[in-house]
N, C-alpha and C positions, 0 to 999 in steps of 0.2 A: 656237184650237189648243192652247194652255195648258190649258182647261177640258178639254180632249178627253184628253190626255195622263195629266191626274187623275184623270179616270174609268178610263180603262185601269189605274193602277196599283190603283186601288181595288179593280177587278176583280183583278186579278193577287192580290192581297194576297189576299182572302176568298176564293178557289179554292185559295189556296195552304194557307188554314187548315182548308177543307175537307179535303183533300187529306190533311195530314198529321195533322188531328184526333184521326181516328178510328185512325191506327197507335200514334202516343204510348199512346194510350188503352189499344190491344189491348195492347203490347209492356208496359205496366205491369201489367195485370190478369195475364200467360202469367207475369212474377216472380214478382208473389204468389201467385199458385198452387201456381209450383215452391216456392217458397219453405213454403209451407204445406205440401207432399208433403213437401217436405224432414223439419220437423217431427216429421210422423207417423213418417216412416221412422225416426227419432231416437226415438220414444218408443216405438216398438214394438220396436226393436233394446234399448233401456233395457228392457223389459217380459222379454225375452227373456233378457237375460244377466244379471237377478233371478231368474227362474223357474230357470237353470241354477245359480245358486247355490245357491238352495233344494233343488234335488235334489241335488247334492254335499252338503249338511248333511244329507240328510232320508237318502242313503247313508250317511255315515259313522254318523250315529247308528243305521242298521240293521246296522254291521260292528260298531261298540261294542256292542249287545245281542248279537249273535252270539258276541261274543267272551265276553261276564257271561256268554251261556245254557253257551256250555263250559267254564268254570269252574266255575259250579256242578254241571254233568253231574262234572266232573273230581271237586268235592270229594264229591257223592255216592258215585260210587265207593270213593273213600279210604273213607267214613265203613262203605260195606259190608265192605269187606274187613277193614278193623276190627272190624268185628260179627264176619266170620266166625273170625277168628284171636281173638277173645274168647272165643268160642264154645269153639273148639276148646281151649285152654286151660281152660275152667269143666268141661268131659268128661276132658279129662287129670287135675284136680284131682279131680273127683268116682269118675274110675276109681281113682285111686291110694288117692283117705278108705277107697271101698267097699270095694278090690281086696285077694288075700292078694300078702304080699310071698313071691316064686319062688325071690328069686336076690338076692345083694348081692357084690359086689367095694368092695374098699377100694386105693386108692392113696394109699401114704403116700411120706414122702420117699428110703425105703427104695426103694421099690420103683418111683417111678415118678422118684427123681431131682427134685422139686421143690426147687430149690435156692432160698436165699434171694432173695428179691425179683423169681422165677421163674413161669411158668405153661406152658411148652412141656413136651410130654410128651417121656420120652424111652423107647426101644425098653422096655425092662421095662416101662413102663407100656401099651403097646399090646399087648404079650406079654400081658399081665393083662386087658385088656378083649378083646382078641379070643379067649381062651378062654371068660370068661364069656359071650359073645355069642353063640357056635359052643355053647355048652351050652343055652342059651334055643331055639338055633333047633332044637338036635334035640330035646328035647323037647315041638315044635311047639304051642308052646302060644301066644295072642294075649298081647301085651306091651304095658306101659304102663314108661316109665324116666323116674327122679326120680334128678337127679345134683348133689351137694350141695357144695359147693367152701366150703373151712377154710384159714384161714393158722395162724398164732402170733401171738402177742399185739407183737410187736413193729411201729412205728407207729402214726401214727394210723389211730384207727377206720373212718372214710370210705377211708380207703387201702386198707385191710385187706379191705372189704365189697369194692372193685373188685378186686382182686387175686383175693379166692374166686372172682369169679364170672367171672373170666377164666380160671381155673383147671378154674372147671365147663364153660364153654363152649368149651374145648379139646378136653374129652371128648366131650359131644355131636357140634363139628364134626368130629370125628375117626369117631365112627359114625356117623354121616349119608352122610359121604364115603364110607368103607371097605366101609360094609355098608348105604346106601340106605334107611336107617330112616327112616322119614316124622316131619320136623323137629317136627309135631305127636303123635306118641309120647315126646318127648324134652323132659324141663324139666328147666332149668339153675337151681338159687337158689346164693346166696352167703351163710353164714352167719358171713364174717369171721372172726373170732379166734372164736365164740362154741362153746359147748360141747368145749371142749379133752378129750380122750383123753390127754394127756401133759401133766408138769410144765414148762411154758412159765419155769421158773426154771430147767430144766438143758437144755443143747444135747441130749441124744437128745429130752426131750420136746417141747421145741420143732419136730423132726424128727417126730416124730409126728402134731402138729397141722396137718402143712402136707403135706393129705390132700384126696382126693377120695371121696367113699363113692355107689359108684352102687348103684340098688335096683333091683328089676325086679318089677312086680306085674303080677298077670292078672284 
C-alpha cells in the first residue's frame, strides 16, 4: 500500500513538471523578447532624436549662410552706390576743371550775417542766392555749382575747416530744398581760414573772410 502511494506521488510529481515545464519556459522566452523589442524601440527612438538634432544644426547653419549671403548682398550694394556717387562727383569735378564759370555770388558777413562762430544763413543771404539762381535759370543754360565756405583765422584750424564747410553746406542745403537742384550738381568744399580777402588783424576784415563764394559753370 505504501509502495503504491509512492508511485502515485511520483507520478503526480513528473506530470506536474511536465505540466508546468514547458509554460515557465514560454513565459521566459515572451520577457526576453519583449524585453529585446523593448531595446530596439530605445535605439531607434535614440537614432531618431539624433537625426532631429542634426536637422536643427544642419537649419540653423542654412539661416546663418542666409543671413552672411544678406550681408554681403547688403554691403555690395553700399559698395555700388558708392561707385555711383564717386562717379558723380569725378563728372562735377571734371565739369567745373573743363566748364566756363557763368555766374558767381559771394556772401560775406555783410551780407549774409555770418556772425562769429556762426553758419545759418540769414534773409540777405537767401535774397542773394536766390537772385543769382533765378538768373542761372533764365538764361537756361545746364549748370554745374562749386560752393566754397571761408571763416577768419580765429581758432584752431581743424575748427575753422568744419565751420567753412558747414557754412558751404547751408548753402547747397538751402538750394536743393528751395530750388530742387540735383544734390549732384552741388559741391560744398571748406577752405577754412585759407585765402583771406580781408585783414584777419582788423574786425571788418575778419568780416570779410567769414564768406561763402558760390560759382556756377556750364
Amino acid at each position: 500500500m505504501q509502495k503504491t502511494l509512492l508511485t502515485l506521488t511520483g507520478v503526480a510529481l513528473l506530470l506536474s513538471s511536465l505540466t508546468l515545464g514547458p509554460a515557465c519556459a514560454t513565459k521566459k522566452m515572451v520577457i526576453e523578447q519583449v524585453a529585446k523589442v523593448d531595446q530596439e524601440v530605445t535605439d531607434v527612438k535614440n537614432s531618431v532624436e539624433a537625426n532631429q538634432k542634426k536637422l536643427k544644426e544642419h537649419d540653423a547653419k542654412l539661416a546663418d549662410n542666409d543671413k552672411q549671403l544678406e550681408n554681403v548682398g547688403t554691403a555690395v550694394g553700399k559698395q555700388e552706390q558708392q561707385l555711383k556717387d564717386a562717379q558723380s562727383k569725378i563728372d562735377v569735378v571734371k565739369a567745373i576743371a573743363e566748364g566756363t564759370l557763368v555766374g558767381k555770388a559771394i556772401i560775406t558777413d555783410e551780407g549774409s550775417k555770418f556772425k562769429f562762430d556762426s553758419f545759418e544763413l540769414g534773409p540777405e543771404a537767401k535774397a542773394i542766392l536766390d537772385a543769382f539762381i533765378q538768373k542761372l535759370v533764365a538764361e537756361k543754360v545746364g549748370f554745374f555749382i562749386e560752393i566754397r565756405g571761408y571763416t577768419d583765422n580765429v581758432g584752431e584750424k581743424a575748427y575753422n575747416v568744419e565751420l567753412g564747410k558747414r557754412r558751404a553746406e547751408a548753402v547747397r542745403d538751402y538750394l536743393f530744398t528751395e530750388y530742387h537742384i540735383p544734390l549732384y550738381r552741388l559741391q560744398a568744399y571748406s577752405f577754412g581760414s585759407a585765402n583771406p580777402v580781408g585783414d584777419n588783424a582788423t574786425r571788418e576784415g575778419r568780416a570779410l573772410n567769414r564768406r561763402v563764394e558760390v560759382l556756377a559753370y556750364k
